[in-house]
C-alpha positions as a Markdown table, in Angstrom:
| # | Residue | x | y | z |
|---|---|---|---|---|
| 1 | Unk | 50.2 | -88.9 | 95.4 |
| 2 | Unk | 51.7 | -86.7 | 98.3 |
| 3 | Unk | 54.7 | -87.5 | 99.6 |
| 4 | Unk | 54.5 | -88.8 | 103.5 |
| 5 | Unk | 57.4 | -88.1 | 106.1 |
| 6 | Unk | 58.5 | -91.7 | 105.7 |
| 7 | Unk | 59.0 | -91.1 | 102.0 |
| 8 | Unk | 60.4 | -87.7 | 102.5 |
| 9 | Unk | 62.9 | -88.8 | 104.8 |
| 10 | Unk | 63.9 | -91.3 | 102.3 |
| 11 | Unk | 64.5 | -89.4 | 99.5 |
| 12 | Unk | 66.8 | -87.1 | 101.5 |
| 13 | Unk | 68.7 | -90.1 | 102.3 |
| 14 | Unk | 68.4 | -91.8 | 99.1 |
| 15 | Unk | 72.0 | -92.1 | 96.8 |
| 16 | Unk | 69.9 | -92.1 | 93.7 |
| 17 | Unk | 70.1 | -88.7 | 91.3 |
| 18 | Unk | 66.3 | -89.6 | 90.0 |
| 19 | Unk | 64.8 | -89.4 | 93.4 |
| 20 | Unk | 67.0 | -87.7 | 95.5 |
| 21 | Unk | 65.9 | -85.0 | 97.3 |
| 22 | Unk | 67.7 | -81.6 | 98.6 |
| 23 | Unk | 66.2 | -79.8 | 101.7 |
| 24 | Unk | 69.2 | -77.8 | 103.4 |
| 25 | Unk | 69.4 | -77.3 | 106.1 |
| 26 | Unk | 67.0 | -79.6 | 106.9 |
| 27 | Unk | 65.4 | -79.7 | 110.5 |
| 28 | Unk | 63.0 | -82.5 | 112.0 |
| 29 | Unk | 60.5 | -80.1 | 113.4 |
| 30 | Unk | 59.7 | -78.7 | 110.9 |
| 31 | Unk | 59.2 | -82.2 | 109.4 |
| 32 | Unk | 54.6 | -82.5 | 109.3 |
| 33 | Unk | 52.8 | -85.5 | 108.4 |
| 34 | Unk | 52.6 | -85.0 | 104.8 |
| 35 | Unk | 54.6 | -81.5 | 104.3 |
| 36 | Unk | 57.6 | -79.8 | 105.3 |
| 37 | Unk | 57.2 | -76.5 | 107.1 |
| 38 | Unk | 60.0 | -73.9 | 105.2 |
| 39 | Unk | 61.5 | -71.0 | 107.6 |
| 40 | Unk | 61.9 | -67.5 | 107.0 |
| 41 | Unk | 65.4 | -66.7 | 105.9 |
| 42 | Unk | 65.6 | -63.2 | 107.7 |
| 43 | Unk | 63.9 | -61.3 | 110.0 |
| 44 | Unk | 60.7 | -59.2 | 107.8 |
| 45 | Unk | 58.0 | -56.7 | 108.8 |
| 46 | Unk | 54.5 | -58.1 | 106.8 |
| 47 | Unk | 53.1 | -54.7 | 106.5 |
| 48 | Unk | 49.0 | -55.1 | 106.8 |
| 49 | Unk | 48.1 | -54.1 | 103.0 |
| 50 | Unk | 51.1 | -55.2 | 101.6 |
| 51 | Unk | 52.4 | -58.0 | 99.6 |
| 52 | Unk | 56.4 | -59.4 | 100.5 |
| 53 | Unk | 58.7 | -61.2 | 99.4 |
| 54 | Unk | 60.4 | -63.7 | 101.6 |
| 55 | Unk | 63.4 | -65.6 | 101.0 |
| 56 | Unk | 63.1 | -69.3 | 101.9 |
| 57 | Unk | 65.7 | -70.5 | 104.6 |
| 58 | Unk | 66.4 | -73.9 | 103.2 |
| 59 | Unk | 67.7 | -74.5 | 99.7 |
| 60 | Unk | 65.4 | -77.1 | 97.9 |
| 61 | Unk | 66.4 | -79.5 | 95.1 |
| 62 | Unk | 63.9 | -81.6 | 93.9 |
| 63 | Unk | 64.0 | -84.6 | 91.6 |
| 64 | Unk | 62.5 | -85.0 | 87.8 |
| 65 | Unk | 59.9 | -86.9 | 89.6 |
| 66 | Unk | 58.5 | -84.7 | 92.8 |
| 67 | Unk | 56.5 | -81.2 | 92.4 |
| 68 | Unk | 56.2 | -78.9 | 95.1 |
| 69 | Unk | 52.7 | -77.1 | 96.5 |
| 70 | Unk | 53.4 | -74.1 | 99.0 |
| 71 | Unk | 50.7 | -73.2 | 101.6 |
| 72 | Unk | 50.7 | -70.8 | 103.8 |
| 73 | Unk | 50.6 | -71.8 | 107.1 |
| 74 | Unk | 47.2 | -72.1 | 108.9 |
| 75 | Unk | 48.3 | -70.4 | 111.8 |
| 76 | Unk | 49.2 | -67.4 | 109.5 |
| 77 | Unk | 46.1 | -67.6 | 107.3 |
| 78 | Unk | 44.2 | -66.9 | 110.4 |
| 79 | Unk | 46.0 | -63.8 | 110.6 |
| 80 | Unk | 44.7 | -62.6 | 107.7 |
| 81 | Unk | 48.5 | -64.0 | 105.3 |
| 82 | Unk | 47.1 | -65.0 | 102.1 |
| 83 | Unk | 50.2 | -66.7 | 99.9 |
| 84 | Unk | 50.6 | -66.6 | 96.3 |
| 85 | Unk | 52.9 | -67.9 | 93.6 |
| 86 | Unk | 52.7 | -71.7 | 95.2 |
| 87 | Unk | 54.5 | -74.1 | 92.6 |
| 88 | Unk | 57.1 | -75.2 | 92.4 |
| 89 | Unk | 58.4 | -77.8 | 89.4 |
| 90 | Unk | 60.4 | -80.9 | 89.0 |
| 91 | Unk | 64.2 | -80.3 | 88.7 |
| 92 | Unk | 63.8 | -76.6 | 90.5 |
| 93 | Unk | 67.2 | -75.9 | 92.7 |
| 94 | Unk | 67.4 | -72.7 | 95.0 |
| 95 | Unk | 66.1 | -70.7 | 97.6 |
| 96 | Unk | 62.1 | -70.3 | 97.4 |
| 97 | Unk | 61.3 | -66.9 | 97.0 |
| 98 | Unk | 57.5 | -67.1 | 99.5 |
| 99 | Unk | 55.3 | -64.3 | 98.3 |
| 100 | Unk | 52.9 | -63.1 | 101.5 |
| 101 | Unk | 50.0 | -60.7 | 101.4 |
| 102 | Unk | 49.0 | -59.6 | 104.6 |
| 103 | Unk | 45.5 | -58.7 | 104.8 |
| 104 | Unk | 45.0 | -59.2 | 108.5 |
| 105 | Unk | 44.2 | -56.0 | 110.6 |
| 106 | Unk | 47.9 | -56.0 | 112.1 |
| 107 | Unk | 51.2 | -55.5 | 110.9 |
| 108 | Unk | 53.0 | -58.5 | 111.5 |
| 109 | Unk | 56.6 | -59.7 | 112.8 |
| 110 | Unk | 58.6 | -62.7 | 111.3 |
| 111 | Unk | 61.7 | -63.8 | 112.3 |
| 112 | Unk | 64.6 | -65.7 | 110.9 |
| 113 | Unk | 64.0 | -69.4 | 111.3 |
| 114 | Unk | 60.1 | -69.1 | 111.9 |
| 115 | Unk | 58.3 | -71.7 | 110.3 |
| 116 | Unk | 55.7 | -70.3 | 107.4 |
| 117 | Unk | 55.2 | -72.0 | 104.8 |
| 118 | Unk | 54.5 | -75.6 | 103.9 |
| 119 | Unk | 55.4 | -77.2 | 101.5 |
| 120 | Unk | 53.5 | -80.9 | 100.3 |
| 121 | Unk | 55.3 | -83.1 | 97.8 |
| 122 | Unk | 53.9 | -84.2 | 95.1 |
| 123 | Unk | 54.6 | -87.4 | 92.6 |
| 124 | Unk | 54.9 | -86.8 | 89.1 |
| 125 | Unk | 53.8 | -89.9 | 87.1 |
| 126 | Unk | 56.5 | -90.5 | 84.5 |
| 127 | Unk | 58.5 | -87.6 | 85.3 |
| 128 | Unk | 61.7 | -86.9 | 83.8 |
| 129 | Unk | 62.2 | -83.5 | 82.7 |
| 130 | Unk | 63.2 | -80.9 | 85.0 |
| 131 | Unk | 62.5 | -77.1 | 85.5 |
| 132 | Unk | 65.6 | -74.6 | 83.9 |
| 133 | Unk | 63.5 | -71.8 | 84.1 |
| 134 | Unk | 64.5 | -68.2 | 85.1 |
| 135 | Unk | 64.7 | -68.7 | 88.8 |
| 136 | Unk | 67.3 | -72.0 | 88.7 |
| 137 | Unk | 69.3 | -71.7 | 91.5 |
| 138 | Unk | 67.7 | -68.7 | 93.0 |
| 139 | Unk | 68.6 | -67.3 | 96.1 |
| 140 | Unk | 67.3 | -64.8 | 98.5 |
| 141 | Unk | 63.8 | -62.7 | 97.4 |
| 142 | Unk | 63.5 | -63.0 | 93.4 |
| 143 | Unk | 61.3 | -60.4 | 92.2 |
| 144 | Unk | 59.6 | -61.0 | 89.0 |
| 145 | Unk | 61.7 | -61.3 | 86.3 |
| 146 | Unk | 60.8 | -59.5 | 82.7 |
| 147 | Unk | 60.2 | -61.0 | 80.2 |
């Protein structure tokens, strides 16, 4: 099931540790339907050809019980910005590192607090582990870590 505003809003209000949900800072506009829209942390040059890494703006904790799907968004796509590395688990805490390919026939502009990325919450059924992975409590661009 995807998450609605209604139960987004919720959880972000909710005093609950199993279902609470972090989005700082948080801003209504970027608030969709069925998704949150995540800014751009800085201002970044999308070379055409090339792929970047973007730091998210807003710090995202979610709950044993809530996954995360990142899209780019459409108005980007039809520029040619093709995103990859779009999970994100249960129990992840940090900055989301956005990783934007730009195969458009421009370079492109971004700028700090743009929105460009969505991101649709997802129930887990019967979730209660959490993610403590490599990139817990990440912030700013990660690149890939070794292994």
């Amino acid at each position: 099931m995807i998450l609605s505003a209604q139960e987004i809003t919720r959880r972000l209000c909710s005093e609950h540790p199993q279902e609470k949900l972090g989005i700082t800072p948080y801003a209504a506009e970027c608030q969709q339907p069925a998704s949150y829209d995540l800014r751009a942390a800085d201002d970044i040059h999308l070379a055409r050809g090339t792929c970047t890494l973007i730091p998210s703006m807003e710090w995202v904790e979610l709950p044993p019980d809530v996954a995360g799907t990142l899209r780019c968004r459409s108005s980007f796509g039809r520029r040619g910005v093709l995103m990859g590395a779009g999970f994100v688990d249960p129990g992840f805490r940090g900055q989301l590192t956005l990783c934007l390919t730009n195969m458009g026939p421009d370079d492109i502009e971004l700028h700090r607090s743009e929105r460009i990325v969505q991101m649709i919450l997802h129930e887990v059924k019967n979730g209660n582990e959490r993610y403590n992975g490599r990139y817990q409590d990440s912030t700013g661009a990660v690149e890939a870590k070794k292994a």
